[in-house]
N, C-alpha and C positions, 0 to 999 in steps of 0.2 A: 419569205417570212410569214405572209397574210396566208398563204397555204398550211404552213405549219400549225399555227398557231389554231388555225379551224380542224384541224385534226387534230390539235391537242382537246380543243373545246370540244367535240364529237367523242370521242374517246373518255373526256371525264364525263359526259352525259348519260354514255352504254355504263360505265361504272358505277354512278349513281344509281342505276336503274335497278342493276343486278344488287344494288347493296338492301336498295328498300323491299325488292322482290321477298330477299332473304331476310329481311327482320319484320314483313311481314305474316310472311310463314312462321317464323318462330314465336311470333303473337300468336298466331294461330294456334299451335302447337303448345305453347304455354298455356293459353287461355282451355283448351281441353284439360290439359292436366290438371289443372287449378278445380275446373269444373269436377273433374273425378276426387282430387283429396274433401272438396265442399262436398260431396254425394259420400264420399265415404265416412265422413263425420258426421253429419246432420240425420245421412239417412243410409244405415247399412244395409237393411236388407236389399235396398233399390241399388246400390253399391254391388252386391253380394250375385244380386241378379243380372245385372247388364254385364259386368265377370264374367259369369257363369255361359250370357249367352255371347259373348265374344270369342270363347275359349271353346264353343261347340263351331261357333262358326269357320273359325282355324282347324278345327279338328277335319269337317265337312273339307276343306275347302285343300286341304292337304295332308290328306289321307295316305297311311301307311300305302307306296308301291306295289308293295309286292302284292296287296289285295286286289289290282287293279288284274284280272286276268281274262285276256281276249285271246283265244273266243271262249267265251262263259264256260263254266264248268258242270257237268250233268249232277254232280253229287257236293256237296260241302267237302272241304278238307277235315281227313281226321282230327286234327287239332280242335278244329271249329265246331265239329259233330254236335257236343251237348251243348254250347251255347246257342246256336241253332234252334236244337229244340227242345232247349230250356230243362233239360237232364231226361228229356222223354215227355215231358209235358205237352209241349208241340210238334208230336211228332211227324216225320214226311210220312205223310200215306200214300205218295208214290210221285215217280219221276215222270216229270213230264217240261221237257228241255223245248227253249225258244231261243234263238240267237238275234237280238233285234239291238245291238251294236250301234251307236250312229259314229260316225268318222267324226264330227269333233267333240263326241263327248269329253275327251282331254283338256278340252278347251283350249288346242292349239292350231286350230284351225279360227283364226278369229276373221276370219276375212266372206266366210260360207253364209250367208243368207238366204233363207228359204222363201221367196217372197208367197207372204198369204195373198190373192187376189181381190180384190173389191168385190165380184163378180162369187167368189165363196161366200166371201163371210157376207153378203147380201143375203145367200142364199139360206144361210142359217138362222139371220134374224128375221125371215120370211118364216121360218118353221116356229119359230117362236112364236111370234103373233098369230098364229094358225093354231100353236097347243100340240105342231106336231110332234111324231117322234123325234129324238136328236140321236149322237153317238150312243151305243150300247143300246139303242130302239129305245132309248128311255125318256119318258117324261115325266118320272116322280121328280127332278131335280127342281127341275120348272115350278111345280105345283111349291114342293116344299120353299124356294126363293121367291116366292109371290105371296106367300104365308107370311113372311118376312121382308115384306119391300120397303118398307118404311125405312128398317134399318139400312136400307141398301143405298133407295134414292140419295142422290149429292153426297155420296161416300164413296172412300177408295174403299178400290177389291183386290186382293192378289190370290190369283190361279196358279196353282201349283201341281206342275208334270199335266201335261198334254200333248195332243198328237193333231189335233183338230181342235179349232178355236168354239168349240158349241157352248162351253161354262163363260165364258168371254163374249158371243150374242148374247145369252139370260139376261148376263150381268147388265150389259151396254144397253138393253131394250128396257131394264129396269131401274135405268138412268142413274148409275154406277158415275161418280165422276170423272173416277179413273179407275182406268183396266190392266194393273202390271201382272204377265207372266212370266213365272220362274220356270224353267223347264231345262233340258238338257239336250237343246237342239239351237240352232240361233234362226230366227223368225226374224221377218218385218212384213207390214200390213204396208200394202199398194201403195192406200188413199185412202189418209184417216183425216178429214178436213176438221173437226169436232176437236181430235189433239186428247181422244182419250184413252186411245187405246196405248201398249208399250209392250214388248217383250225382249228378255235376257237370257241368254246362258248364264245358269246358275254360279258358274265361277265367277263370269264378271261381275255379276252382282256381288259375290261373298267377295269380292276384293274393294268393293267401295263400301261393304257393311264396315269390314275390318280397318278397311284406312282412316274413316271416318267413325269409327266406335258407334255406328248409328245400330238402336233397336227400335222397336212398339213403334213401325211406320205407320199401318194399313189400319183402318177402321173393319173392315172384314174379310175373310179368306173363303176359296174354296176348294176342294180337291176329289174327283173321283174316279177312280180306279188305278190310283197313281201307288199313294202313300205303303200299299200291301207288296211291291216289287222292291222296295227299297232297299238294299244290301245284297241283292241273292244275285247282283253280277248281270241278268238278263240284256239290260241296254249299256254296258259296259262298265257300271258304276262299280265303285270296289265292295269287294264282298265285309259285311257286318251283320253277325246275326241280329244286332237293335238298330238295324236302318229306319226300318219303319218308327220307330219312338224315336227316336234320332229328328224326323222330319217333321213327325208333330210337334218337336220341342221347336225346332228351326219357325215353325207358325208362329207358334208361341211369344215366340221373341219377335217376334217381326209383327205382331199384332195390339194394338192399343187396350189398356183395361177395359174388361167387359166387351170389348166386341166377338162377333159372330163367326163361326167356323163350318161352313158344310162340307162334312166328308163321306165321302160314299167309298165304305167297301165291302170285300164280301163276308157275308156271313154267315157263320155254321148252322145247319139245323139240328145239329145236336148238343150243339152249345160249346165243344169242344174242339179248343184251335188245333189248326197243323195246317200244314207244310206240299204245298204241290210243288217241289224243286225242279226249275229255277223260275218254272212263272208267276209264282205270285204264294201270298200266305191266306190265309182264309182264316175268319175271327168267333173264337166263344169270349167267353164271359172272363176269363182270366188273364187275358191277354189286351181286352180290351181295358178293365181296369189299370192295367201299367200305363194303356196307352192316354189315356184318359186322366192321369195326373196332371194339376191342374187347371183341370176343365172341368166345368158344370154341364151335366149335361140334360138341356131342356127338352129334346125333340128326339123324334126317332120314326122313323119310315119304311115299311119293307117295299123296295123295289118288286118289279115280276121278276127279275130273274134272281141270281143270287146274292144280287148285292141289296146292302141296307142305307139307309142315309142319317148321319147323326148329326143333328144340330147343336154344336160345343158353345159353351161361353165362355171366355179367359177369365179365368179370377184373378182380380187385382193381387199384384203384389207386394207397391208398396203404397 
């Protein structure tokens, strides 16, 4: 009987447990909604925008299949053709095909970690305090983020698309508080004892933006030579001819009023965009203005080789 009765009392305790579990979550989940109907009465345009950037993140985050085509494609599909290159505006000035695919770009391999080494990323924040070259033998980055450290110190950064952690030294050497990268590989650092660094696959991230309605995390962002491959399929992402404004918008949203944006990419010397399909797009002045909606843009940098560096600021929105 004295056994029974302590399995009944164990039994209504797991009960109990599971009942608050669940009418705390529906607080939860009430208390966001409530918060969304107050943001869209009080304040619609800010209403209007976090919408806006929940509904790109969905978009990002599950993307038409059939776009997804491995191994990359040499040319656009007809369909796609003018959107592309913008009815001829951006035109391809020629084919020049790269297959750099990663195995869990799907984001179904979640279990793959590419561990970065202490012994690396020492090595890069060694080049940094020396001024030397980094990835792409570049060091206008450095100069142009030291121009602006102020805004940097005891603030978050998020780095977005990487292959090598060299914008994530800068950042950490220029006492960044925290270091999140989005990319489309899954990373972890050795020995981060400091606890500032972080990196994600960009799916798991867009599945805690969406679960959580979270935007405007980061106080400032960086990106270079990432944001011009966005859609044209190369590292297996689905094909979009506005990948790239697609990504900037994704900053966008994930960035605080007014903070800082460095992106480096390439840039036309004749002022006029186009198209090296599927490695990358290369930027004039009209395409940059699409891309550049709203942002201010205060800085501007020519690299030695062909990329440029722009220093954005997000305009408040609401």
């Amino acid at each position: 009987m004295k056994i029974n009765n302590l399995i009944k009392s164990k039994l209504f305790i797991c009960i109990l447990i599971v009942c608050i579990l669940i009418l705390l979550f529906k607080y939860n989940a009430s208390n966001k909604k409530l918060d969304l109907v107050f943001m869209k009465i009080s304040n619609p345009e800010c209403y209007a925008y976090k919408q806006e950037c929940i509904n790109l993140f969905k978009k990002l985050r599950y993307p038409n299949e059939s776009l997804i085509i491995r191994p990359p494609l040499r040319m656009p599909p007809d369909d796609l053709l003018n959107e592309f290159t913008q009815n001829g505006e951006m035109p391809i000035s020629r084919q020049w095909y790269i297959n750099e695919v990663y195995s869990d770009a799907s984001s179904a391999n979640t279990n793959k970690q590419v561990l970065i080494r202490k012994e690396e990323f020492t090595n890069l924040l060694n080049k940094v305090r020396a001024h030397s070259p980094l990835n792409y033998n570049n060091t206008e980055l450095q100069i142009v983020m030291k121009k602006y450290i102020k805004r940097i110190e005891n603030k978050s950064i998020l780095i977005m698309g990487t292959q090598i952690p060299w914008i994530e030294a800068i950042s950490y050497e220029y006492l960044a508080s925290k270091v999140t990268t989005l990319d489309y590989t899954r990373k972890k650092y050795e020995q981060d004892e400091s606890n500032r660094l972080e990196w994600f696959h960009v799916n798991d991230y867009l599945d805690d933006l969406i679960l959580n309605s979270k935007i405007e995390l980061f106080d400032n962002s960086a990106s270079f030579s990432s944001i011009e491959h966005s859609g044209l399929g190369r590292y297996g992402d689905p094909l979009a001819p506005n990948g790239d404004i697609q990504a900037v918008q994704q900053v966008h949203c994930l960035l605080k009023p007014d903070s800082l944006f460095f992106l480096g990419l390439p840039s036309s010397k004749s002022d006029k965009s186009y198209i090296e399909f599927n490695a990358h797009r290369v930027y004039g002045s009209k395409r940059l203005n699409k891309l550049f909606i709203g942002w201010n843009l205060i800085d501007k940098v020519k690299c030695h080789d062909v990329h440029s560096i722009y220093v954005l600021q997000k305009k408040s929105i609401c």
